[in-house]
N, C-alpha and C positions, 0 to 999 in steps of 0.2 A: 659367676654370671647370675645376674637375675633371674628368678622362676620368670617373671614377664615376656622376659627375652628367649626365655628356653624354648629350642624348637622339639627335645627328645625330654622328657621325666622319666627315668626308671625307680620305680618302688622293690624293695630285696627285706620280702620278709617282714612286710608292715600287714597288719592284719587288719587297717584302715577302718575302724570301729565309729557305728554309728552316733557312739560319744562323742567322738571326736569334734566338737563342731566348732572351734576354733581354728584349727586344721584345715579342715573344709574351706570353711569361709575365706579365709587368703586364699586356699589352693584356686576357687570357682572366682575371685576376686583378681586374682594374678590371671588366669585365664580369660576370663570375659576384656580386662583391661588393657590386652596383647594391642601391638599395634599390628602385628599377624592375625589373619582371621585365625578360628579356632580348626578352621581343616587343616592346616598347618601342622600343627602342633600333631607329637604324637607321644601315649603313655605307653609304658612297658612295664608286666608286674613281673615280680620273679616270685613262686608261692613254693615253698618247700614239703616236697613231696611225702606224704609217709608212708609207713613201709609197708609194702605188701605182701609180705611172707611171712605171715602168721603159723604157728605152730601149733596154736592148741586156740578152743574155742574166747577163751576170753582175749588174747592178743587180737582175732577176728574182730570183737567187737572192738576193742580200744582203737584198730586200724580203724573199722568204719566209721567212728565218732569223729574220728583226725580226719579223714577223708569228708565227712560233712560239716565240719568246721571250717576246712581249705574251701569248699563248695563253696559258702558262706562270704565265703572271704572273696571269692574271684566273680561273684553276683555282687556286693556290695562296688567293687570297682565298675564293674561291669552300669551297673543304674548309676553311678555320677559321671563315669567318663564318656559313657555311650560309644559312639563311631572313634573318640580318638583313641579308644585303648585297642593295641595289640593285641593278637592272640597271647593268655597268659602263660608263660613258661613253667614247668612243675620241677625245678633242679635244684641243686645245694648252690647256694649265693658263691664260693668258692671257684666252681666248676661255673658258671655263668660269667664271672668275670676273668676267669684263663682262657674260654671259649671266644677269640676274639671276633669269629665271624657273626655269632650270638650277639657279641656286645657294643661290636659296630654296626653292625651291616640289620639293620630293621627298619 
């Protein structure tokens, strides 16, 4: 199917980097050119979780670097998709596409 035509995008573990601007440009280009308005259309990120049971103080900080990197990441979608993105998911891409109510029903 066409991005054009798409009425769901799910992203699984794309870290959607401000570099990107090739990327972008189709994505905001396939979107503006829908023959669906843009409320139509809905994103879905899936951002993999990291772990939060640290044992000792440096695994603490390594979790919270991860954990402001994913921040990062789900702000970054958040400022290009606006209203069409979903609330972001924080699971293993695995477990999000077994979960079929997850992977259908949004």
């Amino acid at each position: 199917m066409d991005l054009q035509e798409a009425e769901r995008i799910v992203f699984i573990g794309y870290s959607f980097p401000l570099a990107d601007f090739e990327f972008r440009y189709i994505l905001s280009k396939a979107i503006a050119s829908s023959d669906k308005p843009p409320q139509e259309k809905k994103v879905r990120v899936i951002l993999y979780p990291p772990n939060p049971k640290s044992k000792s103080k440096i695994e603490e900080i390594k979790w919270k670097k991860k954990k402001w990197r994913r921040d990062l990441e789900r702000d970054r979608y958040k400022n290009f998709f606006g209203k069409l993105l979903s609330p972001p998911k924080y699971m293993d891409a695995i477990d999000f596409i077994q979960d079929q109510n997850l992977f259908w029903n949004w």
